[in-house]
C-alpha positions in Angstrom: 113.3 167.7 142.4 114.0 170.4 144.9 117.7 170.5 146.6 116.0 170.2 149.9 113.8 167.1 148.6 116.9 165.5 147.3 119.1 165.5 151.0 115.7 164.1 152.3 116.1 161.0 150.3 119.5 160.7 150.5 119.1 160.8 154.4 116.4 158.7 154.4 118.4 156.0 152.1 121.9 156.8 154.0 119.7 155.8 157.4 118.5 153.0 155.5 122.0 151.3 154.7 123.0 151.7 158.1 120.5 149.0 159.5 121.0 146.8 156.8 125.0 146.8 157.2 123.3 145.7 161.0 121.6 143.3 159.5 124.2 142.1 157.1 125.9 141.6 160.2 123.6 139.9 161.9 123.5 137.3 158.9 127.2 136.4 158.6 127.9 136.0 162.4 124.7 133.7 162.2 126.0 131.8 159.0 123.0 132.4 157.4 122.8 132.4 153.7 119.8 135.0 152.8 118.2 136.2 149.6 116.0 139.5 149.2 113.5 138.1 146.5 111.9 140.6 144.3 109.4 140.6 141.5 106.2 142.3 140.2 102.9 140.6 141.6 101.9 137.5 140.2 105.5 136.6 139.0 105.5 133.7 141.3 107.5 134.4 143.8 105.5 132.2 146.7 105.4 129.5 144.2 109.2 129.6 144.1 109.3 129.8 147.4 106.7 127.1 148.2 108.9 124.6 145.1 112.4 125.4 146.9 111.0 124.8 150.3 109.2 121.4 149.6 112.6 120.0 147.8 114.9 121.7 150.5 113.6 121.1 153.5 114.9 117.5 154.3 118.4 118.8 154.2 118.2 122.6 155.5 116.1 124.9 157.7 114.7 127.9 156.7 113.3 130.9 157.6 110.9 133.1 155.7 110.5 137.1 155.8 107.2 137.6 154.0 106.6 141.2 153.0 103.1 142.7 152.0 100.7 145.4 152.3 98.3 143.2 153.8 97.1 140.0 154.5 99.3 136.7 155.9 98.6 134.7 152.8 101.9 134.2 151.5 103.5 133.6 155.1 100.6 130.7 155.4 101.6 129.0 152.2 105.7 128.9 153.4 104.5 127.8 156.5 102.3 124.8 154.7 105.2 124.3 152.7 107.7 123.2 155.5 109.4 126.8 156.5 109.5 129.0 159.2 107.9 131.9 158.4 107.8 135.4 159.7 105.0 138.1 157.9 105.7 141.7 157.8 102.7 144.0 156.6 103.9 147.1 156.1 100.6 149.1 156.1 100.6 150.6 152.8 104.4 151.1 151.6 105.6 149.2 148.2 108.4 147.5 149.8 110.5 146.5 152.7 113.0 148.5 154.4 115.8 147.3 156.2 114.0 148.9 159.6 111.9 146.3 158.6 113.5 143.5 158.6 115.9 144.2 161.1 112.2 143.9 163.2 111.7 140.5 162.0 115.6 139.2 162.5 115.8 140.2 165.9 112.3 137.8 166.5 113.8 134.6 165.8 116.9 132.6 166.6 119.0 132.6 163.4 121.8 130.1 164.7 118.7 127.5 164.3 118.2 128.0 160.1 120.4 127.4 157.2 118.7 129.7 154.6 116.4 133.1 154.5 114.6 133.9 152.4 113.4 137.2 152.4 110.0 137.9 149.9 110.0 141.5 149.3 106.3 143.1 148.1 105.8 143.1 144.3 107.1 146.4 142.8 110.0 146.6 140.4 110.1 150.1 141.4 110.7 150.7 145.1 112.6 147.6 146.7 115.5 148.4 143.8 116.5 151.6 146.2 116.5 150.1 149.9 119.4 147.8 150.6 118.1 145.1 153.5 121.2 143.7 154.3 121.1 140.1 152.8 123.6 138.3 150.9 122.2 138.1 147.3 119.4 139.7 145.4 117.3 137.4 143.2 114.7 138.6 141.3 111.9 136.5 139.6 110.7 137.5 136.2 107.7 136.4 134.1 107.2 135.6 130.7 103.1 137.3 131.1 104.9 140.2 131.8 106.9 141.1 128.7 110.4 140.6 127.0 110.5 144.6 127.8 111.1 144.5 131.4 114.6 144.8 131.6 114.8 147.6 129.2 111.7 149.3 131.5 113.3 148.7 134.6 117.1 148.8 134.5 117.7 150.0 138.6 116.1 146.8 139.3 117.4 144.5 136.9 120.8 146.2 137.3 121.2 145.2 141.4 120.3 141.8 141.1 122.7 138.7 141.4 120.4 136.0 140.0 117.0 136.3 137.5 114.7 133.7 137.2 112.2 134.0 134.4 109.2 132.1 135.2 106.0 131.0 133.6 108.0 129.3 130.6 105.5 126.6 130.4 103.1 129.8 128.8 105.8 130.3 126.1 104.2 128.7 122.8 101.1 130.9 123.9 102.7 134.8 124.6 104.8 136.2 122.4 107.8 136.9 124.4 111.2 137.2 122.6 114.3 135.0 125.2 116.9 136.9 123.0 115.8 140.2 123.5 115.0 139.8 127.2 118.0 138.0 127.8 120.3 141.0 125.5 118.5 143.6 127.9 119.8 142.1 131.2 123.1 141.7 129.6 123.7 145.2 129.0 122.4 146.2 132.2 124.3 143.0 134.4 126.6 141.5 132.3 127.2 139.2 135.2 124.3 138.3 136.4 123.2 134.6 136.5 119.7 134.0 134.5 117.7 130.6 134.9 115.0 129.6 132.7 111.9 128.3 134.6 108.7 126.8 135.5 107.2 126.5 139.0 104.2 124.9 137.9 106.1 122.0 135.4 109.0 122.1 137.6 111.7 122.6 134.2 114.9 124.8 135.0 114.1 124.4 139.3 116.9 122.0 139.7 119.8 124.7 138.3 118.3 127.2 141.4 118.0 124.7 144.2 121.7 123.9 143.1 122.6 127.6 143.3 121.2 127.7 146.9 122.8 124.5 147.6 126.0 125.6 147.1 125.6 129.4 148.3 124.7 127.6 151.8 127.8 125.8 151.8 129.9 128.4 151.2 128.3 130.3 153.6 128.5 127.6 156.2 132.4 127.3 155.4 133.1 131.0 155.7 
């Protein structure tokens, strides 16, 4: 990579951290607990956020971002759930920039919700790179995909606060090794929260719901 490509980049990812300390800002004077949720397609990330809307939305409000190429599919099925939802189609790019979503915040009244949640489009390459701004990066995980992910794709798995590895219902029928996926995120993020899961059984969805739960709290307190 050229010099002159390199500034590029850095000036388009320097511009890019501006807006999301903007929206950051936006966030924390709103009191709004947000998540930037990641995965590779079909990882499940509207099923999670489909699950944690249905059992949450008694007790909180909540706003979802929906980021994709095309289509308002997953936006539909938040909205069916019992969310707010807000789609973003980003015309061909692999990910959402905090431009973006600073687009979408400024839409809505964020005094009136108690969680965002932000789904990002499926890449574990791009969104790793552009900050947006929210509290906590989660990132959902699959066991179709591979043990190997972590080791494949370490800027993702390295800036993420909390993995969810989903699809464990498919475990007696994929050979996925747990002790080498879970040694691989542990030498990337030796901090990092992991949660074992299954949106479609509903195992291991009570230990995230409690996660939020309290991460709303402490955001309300603050």
């Amino acid at each position: 990579m050229s010099e002159q490509r390199i500034q590029i980049v850095q000036n388009i990812l320097s511009a890019n951290d501006a807006i999301a300390e903007q929206n950051r800002q936006l966030l924390q004077k709103a009191r709004l607990f947000s998540i930037n949720l990641m995965a590779s397609p079909g990882a499940g990330k509207t099923s999670l956020i489909e699950q944690t809307v249905k059992k949450l939305a008694q007790d909180y409000r909540i706003l979802v971002i929906d980021g994709d190429i095309a289509t308002t599919f997953d936006a539909d099925r938040a909205i069916a759930a019992g969310a707010a939802a807000i789609q973003i189609n980003t015309g061909g790019d692999c990910h959402l920039d905090a431009v973006m979503l600073n687009k979408a915040l400024i839409q809505a009244d964020l005094s009136q919700y108690d969680l965002l949640i932000v789904e990002n489009v499926g890449n574990l390459v791009c969104p790793a790179s552009f900050e947006l701004g929210t509290a906590r990066n989660v990132l959902v995980a699959s066991v179709p995909e591979g043990h190997d992910k972590p080791h494949k794709y370490p800027s993702m798995y390295r800036g993420v606060h909390y993995v969810l590895l989903n699809k464990i219902d498919l475990l007696p029928y994929v050979d996925f090794d747990i002790d080498f996926f879970r040694k691989g995120l542990e030498a990337l993020n030796p901090a990092v929260e992991l949660v074992l899961v299954s949106c479609r059984s509903g195992e291991g969805l009570d230990n995230w719901l409690q996660w939020l739960r309290n991460k709303i709290g402490e955001f309300r307190a603050s």
